[in-house]
C-alpha positions in Angstrom: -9.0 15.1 4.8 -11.7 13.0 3.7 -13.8 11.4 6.4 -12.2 8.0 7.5 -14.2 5.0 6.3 -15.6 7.3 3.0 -17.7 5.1 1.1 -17.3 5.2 -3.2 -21.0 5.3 -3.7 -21.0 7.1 -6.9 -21.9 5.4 -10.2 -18.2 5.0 -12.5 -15.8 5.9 -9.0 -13.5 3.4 -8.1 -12.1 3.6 -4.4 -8.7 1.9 -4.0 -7.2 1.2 -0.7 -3.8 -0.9 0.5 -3.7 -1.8 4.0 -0.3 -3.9 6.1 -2.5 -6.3 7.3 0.4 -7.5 9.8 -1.1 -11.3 9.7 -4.4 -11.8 7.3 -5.5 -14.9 9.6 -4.9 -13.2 13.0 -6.6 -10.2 11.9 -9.3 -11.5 9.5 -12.4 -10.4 11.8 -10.6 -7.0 11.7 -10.3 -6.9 7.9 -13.7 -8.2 7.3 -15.0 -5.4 9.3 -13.4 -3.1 7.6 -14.5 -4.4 3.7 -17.9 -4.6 5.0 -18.2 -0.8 6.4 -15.3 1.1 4.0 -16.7 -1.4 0.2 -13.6 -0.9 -1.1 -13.4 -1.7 -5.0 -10.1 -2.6 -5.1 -7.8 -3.7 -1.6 -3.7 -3.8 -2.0 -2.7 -6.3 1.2 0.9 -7.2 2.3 2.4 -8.7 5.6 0.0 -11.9 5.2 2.5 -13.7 7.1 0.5 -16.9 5.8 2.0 -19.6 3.2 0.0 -19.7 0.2 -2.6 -22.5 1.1 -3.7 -20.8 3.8 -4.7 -17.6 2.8 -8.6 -16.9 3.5 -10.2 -17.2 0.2 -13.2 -18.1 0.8 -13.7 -15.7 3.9 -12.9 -12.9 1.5 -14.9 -14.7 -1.6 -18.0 -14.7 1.0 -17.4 -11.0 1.6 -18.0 -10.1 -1.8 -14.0 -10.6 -2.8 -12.0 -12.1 -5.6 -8.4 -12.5 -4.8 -5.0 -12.7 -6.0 -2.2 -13.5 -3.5 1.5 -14.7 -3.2 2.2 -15.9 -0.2 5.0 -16.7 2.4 5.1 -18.8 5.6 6.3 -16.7 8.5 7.0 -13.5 7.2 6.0 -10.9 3.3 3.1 -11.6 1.7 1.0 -9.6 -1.0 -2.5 -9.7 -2.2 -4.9 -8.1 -3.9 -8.7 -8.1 -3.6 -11.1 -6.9 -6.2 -14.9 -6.5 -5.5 -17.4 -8.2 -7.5 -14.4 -7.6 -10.3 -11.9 -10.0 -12.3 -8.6 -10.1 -11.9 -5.8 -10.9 -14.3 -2.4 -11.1 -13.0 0.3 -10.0 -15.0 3.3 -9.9 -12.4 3.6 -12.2 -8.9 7.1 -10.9 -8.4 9.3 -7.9 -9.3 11.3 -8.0 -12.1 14.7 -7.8 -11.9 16.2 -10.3 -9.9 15.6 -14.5 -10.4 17.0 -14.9 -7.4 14.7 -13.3 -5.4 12.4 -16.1 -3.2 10.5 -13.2 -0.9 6.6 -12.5 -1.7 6.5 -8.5 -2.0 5.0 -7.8 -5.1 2.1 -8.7 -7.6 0.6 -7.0 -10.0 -3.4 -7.5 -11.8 -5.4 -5.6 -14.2 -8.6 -5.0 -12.5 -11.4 -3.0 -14.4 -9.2 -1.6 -16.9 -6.6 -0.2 -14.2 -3.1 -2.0 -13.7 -2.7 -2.9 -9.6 1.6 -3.4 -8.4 0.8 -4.3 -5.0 4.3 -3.8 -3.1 5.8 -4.6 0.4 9.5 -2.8 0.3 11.8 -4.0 2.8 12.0 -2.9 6.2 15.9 -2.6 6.0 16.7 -2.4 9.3 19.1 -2.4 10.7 21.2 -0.1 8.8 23.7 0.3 7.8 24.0 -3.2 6.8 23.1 -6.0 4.3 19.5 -5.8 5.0 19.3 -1.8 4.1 21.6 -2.6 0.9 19.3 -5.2 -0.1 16.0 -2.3 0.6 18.0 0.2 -1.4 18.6 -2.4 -4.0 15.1 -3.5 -4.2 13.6 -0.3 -4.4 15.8 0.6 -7.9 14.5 -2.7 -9.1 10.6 -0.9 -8.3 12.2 1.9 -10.3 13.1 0.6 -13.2 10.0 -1.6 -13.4 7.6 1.2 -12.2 9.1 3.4 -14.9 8.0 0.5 -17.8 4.7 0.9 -16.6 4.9 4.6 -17.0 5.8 4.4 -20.7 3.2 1.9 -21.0 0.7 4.6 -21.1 -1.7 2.7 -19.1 -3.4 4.0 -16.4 -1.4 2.3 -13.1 -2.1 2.2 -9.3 1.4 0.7 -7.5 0.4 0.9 -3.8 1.5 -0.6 -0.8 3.7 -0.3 2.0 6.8 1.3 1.1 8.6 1.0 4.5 9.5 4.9 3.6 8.4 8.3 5.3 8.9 10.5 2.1 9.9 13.7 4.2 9.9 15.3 7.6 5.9 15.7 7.4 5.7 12.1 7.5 6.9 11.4 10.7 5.9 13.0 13.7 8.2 15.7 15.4 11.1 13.4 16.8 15.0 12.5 16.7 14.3 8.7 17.7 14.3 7.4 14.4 17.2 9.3 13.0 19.0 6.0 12.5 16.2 4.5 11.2 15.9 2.4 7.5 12.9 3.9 7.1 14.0 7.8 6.8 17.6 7.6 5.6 18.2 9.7 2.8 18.8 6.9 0.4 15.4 5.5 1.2 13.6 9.1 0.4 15.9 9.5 -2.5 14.7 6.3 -4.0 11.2 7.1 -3.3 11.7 10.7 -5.0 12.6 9.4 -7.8 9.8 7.3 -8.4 7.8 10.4 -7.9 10.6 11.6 -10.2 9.4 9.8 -13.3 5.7 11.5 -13.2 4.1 9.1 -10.9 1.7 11.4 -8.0 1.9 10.4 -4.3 -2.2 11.0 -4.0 -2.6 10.8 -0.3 -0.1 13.4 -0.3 -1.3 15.7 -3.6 -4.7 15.9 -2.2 -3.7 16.9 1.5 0.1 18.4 1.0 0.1 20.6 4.3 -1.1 17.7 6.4 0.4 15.3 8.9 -1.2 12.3 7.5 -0.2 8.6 9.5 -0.8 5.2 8.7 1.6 3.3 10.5 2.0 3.8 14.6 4.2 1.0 16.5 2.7 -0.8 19.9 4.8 0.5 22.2 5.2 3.6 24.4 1.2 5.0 23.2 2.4 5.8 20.3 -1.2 5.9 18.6 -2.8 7.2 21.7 -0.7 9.6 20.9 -0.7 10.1 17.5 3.1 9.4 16.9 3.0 8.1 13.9 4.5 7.7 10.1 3.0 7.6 6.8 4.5 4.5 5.2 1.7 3.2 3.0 1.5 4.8 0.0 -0.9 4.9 -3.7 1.0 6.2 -6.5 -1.3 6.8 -9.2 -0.1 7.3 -13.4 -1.0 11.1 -14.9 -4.3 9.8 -16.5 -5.8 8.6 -12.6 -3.9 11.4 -11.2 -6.9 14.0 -13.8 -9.2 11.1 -11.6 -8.3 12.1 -8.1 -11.3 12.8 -6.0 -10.6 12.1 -2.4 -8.0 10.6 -0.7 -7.8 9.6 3.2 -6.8 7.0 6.3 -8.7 5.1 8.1 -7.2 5.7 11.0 -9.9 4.5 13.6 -9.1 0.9 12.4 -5.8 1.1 14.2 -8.0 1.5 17.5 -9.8 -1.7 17.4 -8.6 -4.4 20.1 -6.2 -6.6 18.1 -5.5 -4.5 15.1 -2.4 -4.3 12.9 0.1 -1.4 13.6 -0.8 -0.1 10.3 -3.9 1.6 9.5 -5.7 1.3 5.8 -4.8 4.1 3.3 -7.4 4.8 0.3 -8.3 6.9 -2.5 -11.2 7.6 -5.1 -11.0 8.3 -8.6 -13.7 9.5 -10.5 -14.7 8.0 -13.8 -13.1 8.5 -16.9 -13.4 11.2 -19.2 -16.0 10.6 -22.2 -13.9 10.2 -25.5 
């Protein structure tokens, strides 16, 4: 794997993380630090757990940050941060459903790349209403994510998925066998969006690995590297010809107050002379 904290230095690469920021207020110190020492170019964020007017701005425009956000007292939340780039936002929900009041996607064009910042439902527990209303959501992801793939345009939809795609993406154990987040509906619905020629990069670049980005509080389960890989950047066939290096910042999930998730990136050369 690529070493955690990689920088993009290159002239024409564009690195591209997402990160469950579990609370952007209560963990702001912690996400400057890490913007200031990883330089992202482009920064999916979800879990703000912050209503829309208080989402940090200016902390972030200070860092070097524009931003795009929806947000949502209590609970969801979805941003995404560009570096010393425009955004244009194109989506600040997912399609499919006018009913739908939670804030778990948006969408920008950054740089000549589409963003779909996404925070699927936990869906727990299951079987129940809240795990039909995950399974549900993630067809509407489908159908939207496939529009984007007959778009032609070169798309990054990253976030947290609340899914651990296969058995190498959760470490050896039968505790979570019940589960939202492994149920065979759940990987079935994330196989499919793989499915319609979208490329898990994390995973394409390091397919024999046991690569985590989420690891609860409880029972030293970081300490000792029980973890999942929920977080997730799907990238369209022209970036997937881009991928460069791909990674975890894993030693973010040590710092004192950090969120149980751990930021995920990629890099992606520049284009192809036509």
């Amino acid at each position: 794997m690529a070493p955690s904290g990689s920088r993009s230095s290159s002239v024409g690469r564009v690195k591209i993380a997402t990160f469950n920021i579990n609370n952007v207020n209560k963990r702001l110190p912690n996400l400057l630090q890490w913007l200031r020492a990883a330089k992202p170019d482009i920064v999916c964020l979800q879990e703000l757990k912050a209503e829309q007017r208080k989402f940090p701005e200016q902390a972030l425009h200070d860092a070097g940050y524009n931003a795009a956000w929806v947000g949502q007292k209590t609970w969801n939340g979805v941003a995404i941060l560009a570096r010393k780039r425009s955004l244009i936002v194109t989506q600040t929900k997912l399609p499919g459903d006018a009913d739908d009041q939670q804030a778990r996607y948006i969408e920008a064009a950054i740089g000549g790349i589409l963003v779909g910042c996404v925070y699927a439902p936990n869906g727990n527990p299951q079987p129940g209403p809240k795990f039909d209303d995950k399974i549900s959501w993630m067809k509407r992801l489908n159908r939207h994510a496939g529009k984007l793939l007959a778009s032609g345009a070169p798309v990054v939809i990253a976030g947290d998925f609340n899914v651990a795609p296969t058995a190498l993406d959760i470490y050896p154990t039968k505790s979570w066998n019940e589960d939202a987040l492994i149920q065979p509906e759940s990987r079935r619905a994330y196989a499919k969006l793989l499915g319609q020629g979208w490329t898990d990069a994390v995973r394409a670049l390091h397919p024999d690995q046991r690569v985590y980005t989420f690891w609860t509080y409880w029972r030293n389960r970081f300490e000792r590297d029980d973890g999942l890989r929920l977080d997730h950047l799907l990238v369209s066939p022209e970036l997937a010809s881009r991928l460069f290096a791909a990674g975890v910042d894993r030693a973010v999930r040590a710092r004192e107050g950090a969120s149980d998730h751990a930021p995920a990136w990629i890099v992606l050369k520049a284009p192809s002379p036509r």
